[in-house]
VEXMAR-762730 format. One record per residue: chain; z, x, y of N, C-alpha, C, O in turn. Coordinates in steps of 0.001 Angstrom, whole numbers. Atoms other than C-alpha are relative to their C-alpha. Last residue first. Layout:
N
chaine, n.c3, n.c1, n.c2, ca.c3, ca.c1, ca.c2, c.c3, c.c1, c.c2, o.c3, o.c1, o.c2
A, Z, X, Y, Z, X, Y, Z, X, Y, Z, X, Y
...
//
This chain:
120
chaine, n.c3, n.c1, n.c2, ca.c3, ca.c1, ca.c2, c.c3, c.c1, c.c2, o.c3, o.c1, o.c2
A, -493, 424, -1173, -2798, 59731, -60702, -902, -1344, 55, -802, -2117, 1008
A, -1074, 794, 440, -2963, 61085, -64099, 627, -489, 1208, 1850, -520, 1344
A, 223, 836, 705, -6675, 62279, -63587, 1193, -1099, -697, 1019, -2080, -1421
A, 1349, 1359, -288, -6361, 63459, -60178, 142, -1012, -1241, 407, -2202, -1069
A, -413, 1172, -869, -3404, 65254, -61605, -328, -722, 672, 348, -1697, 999
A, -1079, 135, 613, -5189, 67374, -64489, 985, -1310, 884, 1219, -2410, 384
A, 625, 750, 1067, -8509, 67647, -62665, 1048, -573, -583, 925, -1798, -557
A, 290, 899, -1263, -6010, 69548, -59870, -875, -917, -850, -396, -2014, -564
A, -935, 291, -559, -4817, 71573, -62882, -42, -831, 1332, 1033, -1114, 1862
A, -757, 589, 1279, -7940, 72362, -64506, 1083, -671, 647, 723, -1835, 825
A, 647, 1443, 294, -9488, 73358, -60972, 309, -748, -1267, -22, -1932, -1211
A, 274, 200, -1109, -7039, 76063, -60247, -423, -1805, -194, 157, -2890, -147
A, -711, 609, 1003, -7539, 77434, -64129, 438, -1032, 2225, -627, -1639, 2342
A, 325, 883, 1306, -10654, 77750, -62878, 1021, -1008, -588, 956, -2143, -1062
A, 891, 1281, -428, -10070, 79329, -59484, -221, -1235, -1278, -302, -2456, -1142
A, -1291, 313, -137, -7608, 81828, -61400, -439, -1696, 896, 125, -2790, 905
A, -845, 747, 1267, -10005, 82555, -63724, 871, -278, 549, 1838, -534, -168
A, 1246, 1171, 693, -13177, 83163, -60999, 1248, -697, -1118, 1134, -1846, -1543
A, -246, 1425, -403, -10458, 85378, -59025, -847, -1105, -470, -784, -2157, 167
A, -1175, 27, -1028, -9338, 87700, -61627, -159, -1371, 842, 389, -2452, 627
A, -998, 917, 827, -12522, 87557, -63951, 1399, -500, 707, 1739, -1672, 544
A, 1552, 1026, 210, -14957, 88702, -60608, 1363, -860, -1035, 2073, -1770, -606
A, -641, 1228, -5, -12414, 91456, -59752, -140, -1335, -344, 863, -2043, -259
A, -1012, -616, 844, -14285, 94549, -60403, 888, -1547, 257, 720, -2192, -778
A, 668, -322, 1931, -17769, 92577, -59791, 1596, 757, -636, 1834, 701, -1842
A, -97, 1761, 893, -16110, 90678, -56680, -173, 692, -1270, 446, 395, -2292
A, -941, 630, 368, -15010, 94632, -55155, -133, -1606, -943, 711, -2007, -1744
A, -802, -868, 674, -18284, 96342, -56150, 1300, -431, 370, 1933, -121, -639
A, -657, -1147, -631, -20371, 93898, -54248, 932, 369, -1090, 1346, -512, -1843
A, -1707, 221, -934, -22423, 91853, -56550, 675, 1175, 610, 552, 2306, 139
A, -252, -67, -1197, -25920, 92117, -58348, 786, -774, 1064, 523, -1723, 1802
A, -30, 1434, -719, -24839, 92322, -61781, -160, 776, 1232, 362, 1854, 1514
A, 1466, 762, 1256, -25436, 95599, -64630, 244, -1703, 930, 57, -2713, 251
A, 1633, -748, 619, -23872, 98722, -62567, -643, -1106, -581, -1812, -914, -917
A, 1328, 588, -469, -21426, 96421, -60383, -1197, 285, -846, -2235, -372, -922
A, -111, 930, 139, -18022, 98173, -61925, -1304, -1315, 407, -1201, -2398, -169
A, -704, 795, -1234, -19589, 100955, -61413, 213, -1110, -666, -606, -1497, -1499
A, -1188, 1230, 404, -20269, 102477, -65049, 953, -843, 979, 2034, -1391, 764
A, -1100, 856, -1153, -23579, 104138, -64460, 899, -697, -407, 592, -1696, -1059
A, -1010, -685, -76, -25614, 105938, -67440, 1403, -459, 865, 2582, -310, 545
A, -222, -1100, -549, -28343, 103628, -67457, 1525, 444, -369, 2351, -310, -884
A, 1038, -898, -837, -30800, 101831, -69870, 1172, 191, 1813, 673, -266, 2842
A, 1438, -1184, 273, -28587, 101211, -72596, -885, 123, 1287, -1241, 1300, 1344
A, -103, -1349, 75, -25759, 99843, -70588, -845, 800, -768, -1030, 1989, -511
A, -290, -620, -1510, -27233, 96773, -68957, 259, 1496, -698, -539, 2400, -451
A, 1155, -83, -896, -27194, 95211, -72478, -663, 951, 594, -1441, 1719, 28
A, 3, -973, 834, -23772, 95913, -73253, -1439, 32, 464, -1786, 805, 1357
A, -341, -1036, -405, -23167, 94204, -69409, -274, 962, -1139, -281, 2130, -751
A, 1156, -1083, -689, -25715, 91675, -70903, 536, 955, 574, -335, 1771, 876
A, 876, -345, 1253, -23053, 90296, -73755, -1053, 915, 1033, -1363, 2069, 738
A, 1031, 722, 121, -20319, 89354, -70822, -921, 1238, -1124, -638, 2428, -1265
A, 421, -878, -331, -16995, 91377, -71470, -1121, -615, -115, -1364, -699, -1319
A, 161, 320, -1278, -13962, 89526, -72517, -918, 1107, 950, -385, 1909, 1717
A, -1207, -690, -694, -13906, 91142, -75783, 84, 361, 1340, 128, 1467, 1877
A, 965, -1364, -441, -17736, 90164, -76846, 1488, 470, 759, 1346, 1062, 1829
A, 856, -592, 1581, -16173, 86931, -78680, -295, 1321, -9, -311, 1990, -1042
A, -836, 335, 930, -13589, 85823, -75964, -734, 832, -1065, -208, 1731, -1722
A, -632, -974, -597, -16526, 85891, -73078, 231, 951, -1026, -467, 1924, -1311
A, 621, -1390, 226, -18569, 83912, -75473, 264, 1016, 608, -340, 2048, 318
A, 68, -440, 1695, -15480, 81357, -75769, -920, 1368, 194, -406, 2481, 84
A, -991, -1353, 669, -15111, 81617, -71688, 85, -10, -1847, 673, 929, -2384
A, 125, -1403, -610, -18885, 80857, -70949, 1563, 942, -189, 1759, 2148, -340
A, 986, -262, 617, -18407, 77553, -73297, -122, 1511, 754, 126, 2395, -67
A, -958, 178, 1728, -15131, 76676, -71986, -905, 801, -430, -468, 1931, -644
A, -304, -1265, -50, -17279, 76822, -68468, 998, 343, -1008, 1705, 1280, -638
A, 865, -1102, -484, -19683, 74593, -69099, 814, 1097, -9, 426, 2149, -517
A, 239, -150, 1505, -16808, 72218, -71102, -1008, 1145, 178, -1065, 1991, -715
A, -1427, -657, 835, -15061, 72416, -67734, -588, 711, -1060, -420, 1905, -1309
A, -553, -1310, -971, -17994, 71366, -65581, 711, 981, -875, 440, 2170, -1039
A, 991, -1193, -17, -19005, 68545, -67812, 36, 1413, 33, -243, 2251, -824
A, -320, -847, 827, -15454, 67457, -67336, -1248, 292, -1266, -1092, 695, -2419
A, -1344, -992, -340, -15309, 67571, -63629, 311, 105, -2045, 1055, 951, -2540
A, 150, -1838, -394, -18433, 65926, -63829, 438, 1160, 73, -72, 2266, 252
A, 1088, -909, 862, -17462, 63048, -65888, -441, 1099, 120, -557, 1997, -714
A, -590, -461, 1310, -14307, 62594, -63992, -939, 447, -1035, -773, 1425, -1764
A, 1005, -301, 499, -15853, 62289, -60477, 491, 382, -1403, 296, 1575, -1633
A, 175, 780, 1293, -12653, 61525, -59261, -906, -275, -1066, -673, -969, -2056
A, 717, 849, -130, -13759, 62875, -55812, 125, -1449, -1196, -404, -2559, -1256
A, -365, 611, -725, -11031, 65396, -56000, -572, -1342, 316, 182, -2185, 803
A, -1007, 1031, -20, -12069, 65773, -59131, 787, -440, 620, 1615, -1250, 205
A, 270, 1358, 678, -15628, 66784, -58542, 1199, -428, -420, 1069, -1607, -749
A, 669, 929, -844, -14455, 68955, -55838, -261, -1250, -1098, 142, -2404, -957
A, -914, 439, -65, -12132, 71026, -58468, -612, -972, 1877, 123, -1250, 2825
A, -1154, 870, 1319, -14544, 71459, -60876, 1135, -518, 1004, 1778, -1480, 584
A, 371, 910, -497, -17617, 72786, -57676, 1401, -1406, -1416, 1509, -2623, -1568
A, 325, 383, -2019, -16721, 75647, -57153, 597, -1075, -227, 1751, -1375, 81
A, -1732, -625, 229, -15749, 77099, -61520, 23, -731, 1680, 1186, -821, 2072
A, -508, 864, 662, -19597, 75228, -61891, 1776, 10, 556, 2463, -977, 820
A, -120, 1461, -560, -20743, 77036, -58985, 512, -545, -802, 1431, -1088, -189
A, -1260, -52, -990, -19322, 80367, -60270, -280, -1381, 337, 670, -2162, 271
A, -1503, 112, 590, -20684, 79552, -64122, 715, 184, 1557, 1880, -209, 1616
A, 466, 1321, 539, -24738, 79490, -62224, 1575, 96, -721, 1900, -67, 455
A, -85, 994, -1135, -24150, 82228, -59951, 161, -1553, -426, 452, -2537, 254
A, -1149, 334, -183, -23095, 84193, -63121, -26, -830, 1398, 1024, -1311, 1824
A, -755, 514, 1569, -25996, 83125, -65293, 1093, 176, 1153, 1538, -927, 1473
A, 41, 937, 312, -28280, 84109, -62115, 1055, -522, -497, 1682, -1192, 323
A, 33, 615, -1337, -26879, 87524, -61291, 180, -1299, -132, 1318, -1753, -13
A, -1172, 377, 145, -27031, 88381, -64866, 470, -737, 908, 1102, -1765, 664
A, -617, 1044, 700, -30461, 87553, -64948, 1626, -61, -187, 2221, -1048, -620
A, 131, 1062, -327, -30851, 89898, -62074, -307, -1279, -930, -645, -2304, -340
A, -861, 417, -747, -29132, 92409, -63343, -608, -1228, 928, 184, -1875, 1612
A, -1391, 631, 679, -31039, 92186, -66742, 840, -135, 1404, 1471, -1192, 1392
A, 488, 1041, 202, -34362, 92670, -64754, 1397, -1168, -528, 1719, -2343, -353
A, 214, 1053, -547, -33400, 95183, -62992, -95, -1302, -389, 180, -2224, 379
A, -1025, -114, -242, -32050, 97404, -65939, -258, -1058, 1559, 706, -1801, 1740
A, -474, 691, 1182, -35400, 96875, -67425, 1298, -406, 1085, 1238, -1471, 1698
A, 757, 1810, -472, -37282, 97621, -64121, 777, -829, -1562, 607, -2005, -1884
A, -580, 200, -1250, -35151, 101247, -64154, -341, -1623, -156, 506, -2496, 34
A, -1382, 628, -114, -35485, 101768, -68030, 498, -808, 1346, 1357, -1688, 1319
A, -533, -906, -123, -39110, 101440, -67599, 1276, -457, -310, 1623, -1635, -394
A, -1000, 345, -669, -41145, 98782, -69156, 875, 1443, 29, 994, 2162, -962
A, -1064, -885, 161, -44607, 99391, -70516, 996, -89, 907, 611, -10, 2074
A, -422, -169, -1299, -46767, 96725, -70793, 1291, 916, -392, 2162, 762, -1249
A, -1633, -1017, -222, -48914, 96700, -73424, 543, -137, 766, -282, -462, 1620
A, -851, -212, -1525, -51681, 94296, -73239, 1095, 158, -406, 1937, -679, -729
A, -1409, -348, 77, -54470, 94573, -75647, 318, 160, 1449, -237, 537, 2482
A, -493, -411, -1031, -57212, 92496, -76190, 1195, 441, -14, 2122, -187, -525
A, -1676, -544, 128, -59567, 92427, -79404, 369, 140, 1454, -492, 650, 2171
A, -1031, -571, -1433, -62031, 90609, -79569, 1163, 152, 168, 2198, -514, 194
A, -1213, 689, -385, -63998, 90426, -82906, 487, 588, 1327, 428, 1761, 1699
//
């Protein structure tokens, strides 16, 4: 019989890469949505604008669950010691300490301009 083995051994360092650049992703992918909510209802684009919403409803419930604290920052913290505000996303160290601040104020932002587009 043939046997093949393939181990791959993952360091903490290429782990801890790997998660910050899926976090990266996931949060490039919830900022465009939080961008682009209060374009699609300037446009009236009402389906998109509440696509958009329900996308990001959905990223703040699992916020909400993990005590407003994405699930891969726990992640991120087994393989290092670091607690920059940046240690588990690649972002400058002011957006990553601020990131909920202006991403929730943009949000609620675009709720409220969705809100009088749609009763206008």
């Amino acid at each position: 019989m043939l046997r093949l083995d393939v181990s791959v051994h993952v360091t903490p360092g290429s782990a801890l890469r790997a998660i910050r650049g899926i976090h990266t992703l996931v949060w490039a992918f919830f900022a465009s949505a939080i961008l682009a909510m209060p374009v699609a209802a300037w446009q009236r684009r009402f389906g998109w604008f509440l696509a958009l919403t329900g996308l990001v409803f959905v990223e703040v419930i699992v916020l909400a669950l993990n005590k407003m604290r994405c699930p891969l920052t726990g992640v991120a913290a087994r393989y290092t010691s670091e607690r920059q505000a940046n240690f588990d996303i690649y972002l400058p160290v002011w957006l990553a300490r601020y990131n909920k601040e202006i991403f929730g104020s943009l949000f609620v932002f675009g709720l409220l301009l969705g809100l009088v587009r749609w009763l206008r």
